[in-house]
C-alpha positions in Angstrom: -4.5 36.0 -42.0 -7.1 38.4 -42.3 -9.5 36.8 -44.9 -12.1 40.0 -44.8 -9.6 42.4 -45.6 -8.3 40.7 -48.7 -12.4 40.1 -49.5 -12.6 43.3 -49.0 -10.3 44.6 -51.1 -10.8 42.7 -54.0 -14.4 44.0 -53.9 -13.4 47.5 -54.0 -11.7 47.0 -57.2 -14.3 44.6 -58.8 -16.2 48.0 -58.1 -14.5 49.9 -60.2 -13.4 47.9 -62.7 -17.4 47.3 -62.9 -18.3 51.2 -63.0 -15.9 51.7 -66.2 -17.5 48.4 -68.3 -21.4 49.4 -67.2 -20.8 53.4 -68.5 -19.4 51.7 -71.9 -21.6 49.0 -72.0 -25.0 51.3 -71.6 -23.1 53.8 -73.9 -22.4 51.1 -77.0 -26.0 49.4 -76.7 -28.2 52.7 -76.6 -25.8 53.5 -80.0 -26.6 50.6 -81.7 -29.7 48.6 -79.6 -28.4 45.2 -80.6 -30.3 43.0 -77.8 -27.3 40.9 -77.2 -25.4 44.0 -75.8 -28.2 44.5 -73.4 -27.5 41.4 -71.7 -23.9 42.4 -71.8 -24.3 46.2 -71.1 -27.0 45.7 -68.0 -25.2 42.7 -66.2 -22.5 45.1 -65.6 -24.7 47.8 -64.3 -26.3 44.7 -62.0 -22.9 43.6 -61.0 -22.0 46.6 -60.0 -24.9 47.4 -57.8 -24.2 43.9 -56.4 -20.7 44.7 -56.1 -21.5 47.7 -53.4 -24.1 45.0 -51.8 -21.7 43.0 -51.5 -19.1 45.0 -49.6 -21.7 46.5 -47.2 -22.5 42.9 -46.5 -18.4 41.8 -45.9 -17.9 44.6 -43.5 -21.0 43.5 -41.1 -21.1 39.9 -41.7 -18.5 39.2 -38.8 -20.0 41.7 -36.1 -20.7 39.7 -33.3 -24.0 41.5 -30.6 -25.4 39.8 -27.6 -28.6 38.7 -30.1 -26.1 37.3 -32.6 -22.5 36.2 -30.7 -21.9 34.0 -34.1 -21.9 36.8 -36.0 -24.4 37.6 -39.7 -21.9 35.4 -41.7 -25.6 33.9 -43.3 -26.1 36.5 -45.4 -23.0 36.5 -46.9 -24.7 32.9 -48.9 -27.7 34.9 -48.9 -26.4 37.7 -51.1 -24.7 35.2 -53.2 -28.2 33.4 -53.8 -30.2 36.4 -54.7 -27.2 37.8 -57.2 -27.7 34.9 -59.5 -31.6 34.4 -59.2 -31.0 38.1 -60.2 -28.7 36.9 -63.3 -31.2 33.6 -64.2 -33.9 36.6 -64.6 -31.7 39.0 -66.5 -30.8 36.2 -68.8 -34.5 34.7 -69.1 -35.9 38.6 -69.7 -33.1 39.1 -72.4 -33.8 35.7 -73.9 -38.0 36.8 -74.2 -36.7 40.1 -76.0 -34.7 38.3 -78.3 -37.1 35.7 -78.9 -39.6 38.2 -79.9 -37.7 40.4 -82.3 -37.1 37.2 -84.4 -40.6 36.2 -84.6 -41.7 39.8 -85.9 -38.7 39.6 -88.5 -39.6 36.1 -89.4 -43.3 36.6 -89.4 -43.8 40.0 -90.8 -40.6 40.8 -91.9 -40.2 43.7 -89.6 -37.1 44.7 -88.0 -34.0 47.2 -87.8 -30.3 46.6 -89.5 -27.7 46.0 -86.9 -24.8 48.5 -86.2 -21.9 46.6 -85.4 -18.6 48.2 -86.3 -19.1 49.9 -82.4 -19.1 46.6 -81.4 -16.3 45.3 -82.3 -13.7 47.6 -80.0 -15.9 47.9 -77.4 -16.3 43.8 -76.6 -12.2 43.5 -76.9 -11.8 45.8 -74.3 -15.1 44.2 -72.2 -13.3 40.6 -72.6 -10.1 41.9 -71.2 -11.5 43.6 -68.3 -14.5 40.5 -67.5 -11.6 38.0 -67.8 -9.0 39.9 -66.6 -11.6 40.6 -63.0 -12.7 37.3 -63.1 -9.1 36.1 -62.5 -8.3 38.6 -60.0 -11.4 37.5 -57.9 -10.5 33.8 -58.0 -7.1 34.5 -57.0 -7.6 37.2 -54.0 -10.2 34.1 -53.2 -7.3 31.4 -53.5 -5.4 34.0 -50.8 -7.9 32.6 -48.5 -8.5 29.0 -49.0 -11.4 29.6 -51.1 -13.1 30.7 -48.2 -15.2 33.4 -49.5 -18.5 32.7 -50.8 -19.2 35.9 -52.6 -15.6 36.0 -53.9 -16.6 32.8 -55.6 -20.4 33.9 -56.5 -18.4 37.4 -57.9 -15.9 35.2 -60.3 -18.5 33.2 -62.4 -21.1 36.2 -62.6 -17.8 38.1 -64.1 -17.0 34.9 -65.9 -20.4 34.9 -67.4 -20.2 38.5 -68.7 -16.8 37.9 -70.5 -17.9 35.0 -72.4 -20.8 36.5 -73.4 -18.7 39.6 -74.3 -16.0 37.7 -76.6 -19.2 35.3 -77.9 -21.0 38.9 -78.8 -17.4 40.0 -80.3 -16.8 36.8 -82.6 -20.3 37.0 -83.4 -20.1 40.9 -84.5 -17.1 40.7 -86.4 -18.6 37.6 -88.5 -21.9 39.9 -89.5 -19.4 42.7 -90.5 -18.7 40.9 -93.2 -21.7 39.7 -94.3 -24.3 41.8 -96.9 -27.4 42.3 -96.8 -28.2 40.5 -99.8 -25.8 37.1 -99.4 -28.1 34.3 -98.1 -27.3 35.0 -94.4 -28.4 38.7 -95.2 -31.1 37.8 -92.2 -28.4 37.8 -89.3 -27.9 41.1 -89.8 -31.1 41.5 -88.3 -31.9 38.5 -86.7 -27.9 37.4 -85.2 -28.3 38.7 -81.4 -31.3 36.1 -81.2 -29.1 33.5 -82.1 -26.3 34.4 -80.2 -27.6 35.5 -77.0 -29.3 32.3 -77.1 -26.3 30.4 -77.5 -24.8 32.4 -75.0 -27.3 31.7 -72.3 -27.1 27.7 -72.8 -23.4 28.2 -72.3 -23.0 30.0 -69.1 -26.6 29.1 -67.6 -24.9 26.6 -65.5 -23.0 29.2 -63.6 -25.5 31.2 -61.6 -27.0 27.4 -60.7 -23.6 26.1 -59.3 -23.5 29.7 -57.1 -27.4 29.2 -56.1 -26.0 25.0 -54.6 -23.3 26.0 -52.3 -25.3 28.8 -50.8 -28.2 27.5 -50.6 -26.2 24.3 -49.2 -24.8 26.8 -46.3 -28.1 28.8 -45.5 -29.6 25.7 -44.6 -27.1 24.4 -42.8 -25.7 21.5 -44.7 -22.5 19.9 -44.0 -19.3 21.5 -45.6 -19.1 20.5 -50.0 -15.0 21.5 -50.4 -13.7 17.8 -49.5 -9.7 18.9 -49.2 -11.2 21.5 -46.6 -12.9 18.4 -44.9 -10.2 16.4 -44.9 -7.8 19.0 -43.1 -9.7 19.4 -40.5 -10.4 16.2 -39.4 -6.5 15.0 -39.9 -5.6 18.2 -37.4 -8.3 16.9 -34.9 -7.3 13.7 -35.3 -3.3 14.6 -34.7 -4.5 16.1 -31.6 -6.9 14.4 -30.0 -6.3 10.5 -30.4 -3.3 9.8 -28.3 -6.6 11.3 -25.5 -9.6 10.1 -27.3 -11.9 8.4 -29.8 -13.5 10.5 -32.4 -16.7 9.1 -33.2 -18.0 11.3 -35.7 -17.1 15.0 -36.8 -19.3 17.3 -38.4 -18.5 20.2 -40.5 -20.9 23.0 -40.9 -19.8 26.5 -43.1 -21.6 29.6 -43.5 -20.0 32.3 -45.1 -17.0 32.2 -43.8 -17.3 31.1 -40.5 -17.0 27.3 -39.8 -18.6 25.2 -36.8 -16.9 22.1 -36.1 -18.9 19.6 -33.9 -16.7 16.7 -32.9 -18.4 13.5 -31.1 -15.8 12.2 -28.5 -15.0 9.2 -26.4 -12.5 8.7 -23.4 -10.1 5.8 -23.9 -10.3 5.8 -20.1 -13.2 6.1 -17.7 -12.7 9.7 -17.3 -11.7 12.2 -19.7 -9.0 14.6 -18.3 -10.7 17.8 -19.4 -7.8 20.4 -18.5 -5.6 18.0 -21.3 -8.4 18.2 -23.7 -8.6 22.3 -23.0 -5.1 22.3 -23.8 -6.0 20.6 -26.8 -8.7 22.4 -28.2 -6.4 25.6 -28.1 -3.7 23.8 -30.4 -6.1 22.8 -33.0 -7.5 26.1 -33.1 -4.1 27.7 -33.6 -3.5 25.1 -36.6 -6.5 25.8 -37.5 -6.4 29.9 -37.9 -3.4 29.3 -40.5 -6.6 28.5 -42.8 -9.6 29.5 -41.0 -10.2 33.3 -40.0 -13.3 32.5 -38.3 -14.2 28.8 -36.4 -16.4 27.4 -33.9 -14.9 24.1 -31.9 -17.5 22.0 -29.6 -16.8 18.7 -28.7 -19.4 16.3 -27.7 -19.6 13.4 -25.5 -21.0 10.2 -26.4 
């Protein structure tokens, strides 16, 4: 199982997939500068920056140097973090815009008539393609146990910009209908502040559950994905308990490397340590049918 390659991959057609939406998205919001699109429009043009970021960072996360023999798996969490601190901006900035183009129109009537009937084909095909990429990324990710924490941070921020597209989409084809002079003549106005604000209380929780598990691995917390947990320790313990007691085991994951630190003790005075060699290279065999990249200590206590 080559894990990075399949990461890899599916990067280099988020990439591209990404290029298409932010030329149409930039295109369809400087034609009709509805606020809402520019949410839409720019966190394609940030994904895709990411997205290059992103495969720079998988290619050189698993060298290995003298001043690193464990690789620079860290800053595959570390991108993750900083893409959706960059999306909790985006949204906050876009919310401040939106915010303040209501309060002139509501205040001193000032303001500009929406264009919308761009909108409308433009968000199908953005839903499609956000939704569509989304899926893709979650299930190159699957591929590899759910291994890849940029896969993983890649799928919500995707995620995010699909439902905001088919929200902005609903939302568009609604104000089509509605004239200027009916009672909700103001949305035609005023409607991307209340969408982009429902928007952003919808899908805010995203970015945080992305900014958790890497900020979980970059400090070196113990492993979150419980099934993962629990097949590792069953494989140690089918190996290692007809030869010893496990104490304790502790599961650390960065990225996509794992360090598994397992506190032994002999059932006899002395530990035979060629048996437990032997050992060591069976679970790590088990092990690689899962784990492209794993660390094995044992510890006596």
């Amino acid at each position: 199982m080559n894990s990075k390659k399949v990461e890899q991959k599916a990067l280099i057609g988020g990439i591209f997939v990404n290029f298409l939406m932010c030329c149409a998205g930039v295109l369809v919001y400087n034609a009709t500068q509805i606020e809402a699109l520019f949410v839409d429009a720019y966190f394609s043009a940030i994904t895709l920056i990411s997205g290059v970021f992103s495969l720079s960072v998988s290619k050189i996360s698993a060298r290995r140097s003298k001043k690193f023999p464990e690789g620079f798996f860290v800053l595959e969490p570390l991108y993750s973090l900083f893409q959706s601190l960059l999306t909790i901006v985006l949204l906050a900035v876009s919310l401040i815009k939106v915010s303040l183009k209501a309060y002139r129109y509501f205040v001193y009537g000032q303001g500009s008539l929406m264009n919308v009937e761009p909108v409308i084909p433009y968000e199908i095909v953005m839903v499609l393609l956000s939704l569509g990429l989304s899926y893709y990324y979650s299930r190159q990710n699957n591929k590899i146990n759910h291994l890849s924490m940029m896969l993983f941070s890649e799928a919500k921020g995707t995620l995010v910009d699909g439902l905001m597209s088919l929200g902005i989409g609903i939302f568009a084809f609604i104000l089509f209908f509605i004239k200027q002079s009916s009672p909700f003549g103001f949305l035609r106005y005023t409607g991307d502040f209340f969408i982009t604000s429902l928007l952003i209380m919808l899908t805010i929780k995203m970015p945080f559950q992305v900014i958790k598990r890497a900020f979980n691995e970059i400090c070196g917390g113990l492993l979150l994905d419980q099934d993962m947990q629990k097949w590792i320790e069953n494989c140690l313990k089918k190996h290692l308990l007809e030869i010893v007691s496990i104490k304790s085991c502790l599961i650390y994951k960065i990225g996509m490397s794992f360090r598994i630190d397992v506190f032994i003790k002999g059932k006899a005075k002395l530990i035979d340590n060629e048996k437990l060699s032997r050992k060591k290279v069976l679970i790590l065999k088990e092990l690689s049918k899962k784990i492209e990249f794993v660390h094995l200590e044992f510890c006596l206590c």
